[in-house]
C-alpha positions in Angstrom: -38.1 2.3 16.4 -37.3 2.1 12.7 -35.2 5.9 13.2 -33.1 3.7 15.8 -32.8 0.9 14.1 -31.1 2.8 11.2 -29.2 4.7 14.2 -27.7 1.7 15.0 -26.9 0.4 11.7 -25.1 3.5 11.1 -22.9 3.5 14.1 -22.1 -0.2 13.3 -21.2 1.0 9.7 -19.2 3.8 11.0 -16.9 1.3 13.4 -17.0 -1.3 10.8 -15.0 0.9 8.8 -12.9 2.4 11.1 -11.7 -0.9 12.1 -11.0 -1.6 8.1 -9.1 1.2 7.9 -7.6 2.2 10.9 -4.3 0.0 10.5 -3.1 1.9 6.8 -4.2 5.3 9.1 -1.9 4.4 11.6 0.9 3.1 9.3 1.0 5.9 7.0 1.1 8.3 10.1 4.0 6.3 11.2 5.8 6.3 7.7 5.1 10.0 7.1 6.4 11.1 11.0 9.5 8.8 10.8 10.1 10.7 7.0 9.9 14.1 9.0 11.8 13.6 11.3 14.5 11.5 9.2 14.2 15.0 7.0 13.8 18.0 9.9 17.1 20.5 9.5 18.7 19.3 12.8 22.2 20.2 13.9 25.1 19.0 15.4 24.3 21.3 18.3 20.4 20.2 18.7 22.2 16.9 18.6 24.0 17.0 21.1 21.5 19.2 23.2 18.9 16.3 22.6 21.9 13.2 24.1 21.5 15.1 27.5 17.3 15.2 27.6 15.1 13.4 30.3 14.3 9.8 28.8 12.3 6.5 29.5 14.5 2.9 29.5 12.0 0.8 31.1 11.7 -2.3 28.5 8.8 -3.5 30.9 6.5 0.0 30.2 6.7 -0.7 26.4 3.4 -1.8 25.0 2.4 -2.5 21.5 2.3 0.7 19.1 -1.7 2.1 19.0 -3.2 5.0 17.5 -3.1 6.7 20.7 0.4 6.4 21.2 1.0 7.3 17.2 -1.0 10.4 18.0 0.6 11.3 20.6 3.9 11.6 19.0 2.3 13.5 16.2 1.6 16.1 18.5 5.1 16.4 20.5 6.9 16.2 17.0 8.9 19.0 17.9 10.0 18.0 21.2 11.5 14.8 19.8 15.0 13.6 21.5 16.7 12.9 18.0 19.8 12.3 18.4 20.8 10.6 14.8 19.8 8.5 12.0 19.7 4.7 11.5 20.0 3.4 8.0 20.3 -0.2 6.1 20.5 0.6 2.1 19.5 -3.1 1.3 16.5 -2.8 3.0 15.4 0.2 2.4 15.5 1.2 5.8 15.9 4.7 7.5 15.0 5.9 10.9 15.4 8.5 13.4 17.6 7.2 16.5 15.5 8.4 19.1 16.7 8.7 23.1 15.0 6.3 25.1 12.4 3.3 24.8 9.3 5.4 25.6 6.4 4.6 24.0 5.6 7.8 22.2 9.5 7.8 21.0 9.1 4.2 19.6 6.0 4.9 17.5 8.3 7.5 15.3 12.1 5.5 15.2 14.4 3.7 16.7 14.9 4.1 20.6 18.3 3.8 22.5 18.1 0.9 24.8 20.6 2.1 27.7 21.3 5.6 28.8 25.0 6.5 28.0 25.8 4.6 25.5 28.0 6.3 22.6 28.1 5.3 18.9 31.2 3.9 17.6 31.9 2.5 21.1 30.8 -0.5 23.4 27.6 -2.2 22.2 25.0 0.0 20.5 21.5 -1.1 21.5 18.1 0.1 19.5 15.0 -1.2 19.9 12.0 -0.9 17.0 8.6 -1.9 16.5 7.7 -4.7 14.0 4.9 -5.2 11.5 4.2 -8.0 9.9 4.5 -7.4 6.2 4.8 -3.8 7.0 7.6 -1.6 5.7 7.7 1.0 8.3 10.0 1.1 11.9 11.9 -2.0 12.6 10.3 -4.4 10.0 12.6 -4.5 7.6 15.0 -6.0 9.2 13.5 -9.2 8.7 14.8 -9.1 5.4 18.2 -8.2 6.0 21.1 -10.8 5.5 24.7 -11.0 7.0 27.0 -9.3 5.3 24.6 -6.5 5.1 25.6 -2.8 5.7 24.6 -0.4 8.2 24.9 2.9 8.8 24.4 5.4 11.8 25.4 9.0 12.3 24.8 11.9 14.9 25.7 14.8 12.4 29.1 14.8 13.4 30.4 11.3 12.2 29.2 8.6 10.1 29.4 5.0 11.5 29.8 2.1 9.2 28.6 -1.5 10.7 28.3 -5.2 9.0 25.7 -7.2 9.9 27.4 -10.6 11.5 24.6 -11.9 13.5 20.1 -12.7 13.1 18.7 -14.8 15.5 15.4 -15.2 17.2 15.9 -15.4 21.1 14.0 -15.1 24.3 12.3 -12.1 25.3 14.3 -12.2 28.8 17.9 -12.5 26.8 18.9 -9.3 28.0 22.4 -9.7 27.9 22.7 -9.2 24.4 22.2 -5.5 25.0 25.3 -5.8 27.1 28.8 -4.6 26.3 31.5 -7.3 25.2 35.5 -6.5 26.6 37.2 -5.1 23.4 34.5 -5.6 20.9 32.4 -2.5 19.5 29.2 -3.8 18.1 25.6 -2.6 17.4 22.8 -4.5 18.4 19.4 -4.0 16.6 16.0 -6.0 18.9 12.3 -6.0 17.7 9.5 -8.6 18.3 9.1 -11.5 16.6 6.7 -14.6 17.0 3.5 -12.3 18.3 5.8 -10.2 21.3 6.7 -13.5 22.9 10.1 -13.6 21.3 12.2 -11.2 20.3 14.7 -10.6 16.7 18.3 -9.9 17.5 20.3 -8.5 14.5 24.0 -7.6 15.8 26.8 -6.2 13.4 30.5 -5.3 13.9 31.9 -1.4 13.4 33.5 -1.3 10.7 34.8 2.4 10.7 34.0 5.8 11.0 33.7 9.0 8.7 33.5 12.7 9.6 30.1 13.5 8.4 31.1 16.5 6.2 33.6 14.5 4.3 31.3 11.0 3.9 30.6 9.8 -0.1 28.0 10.4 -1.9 26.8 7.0 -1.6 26.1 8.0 2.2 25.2 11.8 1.6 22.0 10.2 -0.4 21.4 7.8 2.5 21.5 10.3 5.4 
């Protein structure tokens, strides 16, 4: 009796902790994956390669990030759609730009919300993941204020947007994904107020840069 008494207090010792720490686990796993891929030597060929792979753009299917799905990702790494980088110097923030809304392609970056949509043109959707006082995925952008820069590239060109627009909206306000006649805009969404809402940052394009010939100022964010 005794030998399963200390059984048992073992077991609840061993979950006790794992619930304490699992959440830095996963978060640092996150961080460190989103750094890799932000850092793997892609190029403009695997870019492009990666635009035309299978992808998921069911909003309903995405669920909240867990260790599973963090996992997961960990171990297709290498089969990741990249298809450019997502960057907001004032915040400190710098993602992959993943193809799709999958789940596994949501716990590394930030996923395209609609399936041919084109930087530079139209209305750029991404959706992220939020953490509350977390500084990984889309949660930085809770800190962001107009007038804020942003800046996307595939490789090829860079792709200079100002931040116009943060507003919390509905979770079914879908249309703000949508394009606008003669307006080119990028549209950034992530959860707010527990998943039942949702944060909608939008900024204007600004202009574009061949990548090769971009400042330094953008060489050390990309």
């Amino acid at each position: 009796m005794k030998k399963l008494k200390l059984t048992l207090l073992i077991c609840m010792l061993i979950i006790g902790l794992l619930l304490i720490f699992i959440n830095p686990i996963q978060n640092a796993i996150i961080a460190h994956l989103s750094d890799q891929l932000n850092t793997t030597d892609y190029s403009p060929d695997d870019i492009e390669e990666n635009k035309n792979a299978a992808a998921d753009f069911e909003f309903a299917a995405v669920q909240s990030l867990s260790i599973g799905e963090v996992l997961k990702a960990q171990t297709k790494l290498d089969k990741m759609p990249v298809i450019g980088s997502i960057a907001v110097p004032s915040v400190g923030m710098q993602l992959p730009i993943v193809k799709g809304v999958g789940n596994v392609s949501l716990a590394v970056g930030a996923g395209t919300m609609k399936p041919h949509q084109k930087l530079g043109k139209g209305n750029y959707a991404l959706a992220g993941h939020y953490f509350e006082e977390k500084d990984i995925l889309f949660s930085p952008l809770y800190n962001a204020k107009v007038g804020d820069t942003i800046f996307l590239s595939d490789l090829t060109n860079v792709y200079e947007y100002k931040l116009t627009t943060k507003e919390i909206i509905s979770a079914t306000d879908v249309f703000v994904i949508d394009d606008i006649p003669e307006k080119t805009i990028l549209t950034l969404i992530t959860c707010a107020d527990n998943g039942t809402k949702r944060l909608a940052v939008q900024a204007d394009f600004i202009e574009q840069y061949p990548f090769d010939e971009a400042s330094s100022k953008l060489s050390e964010t990309f």
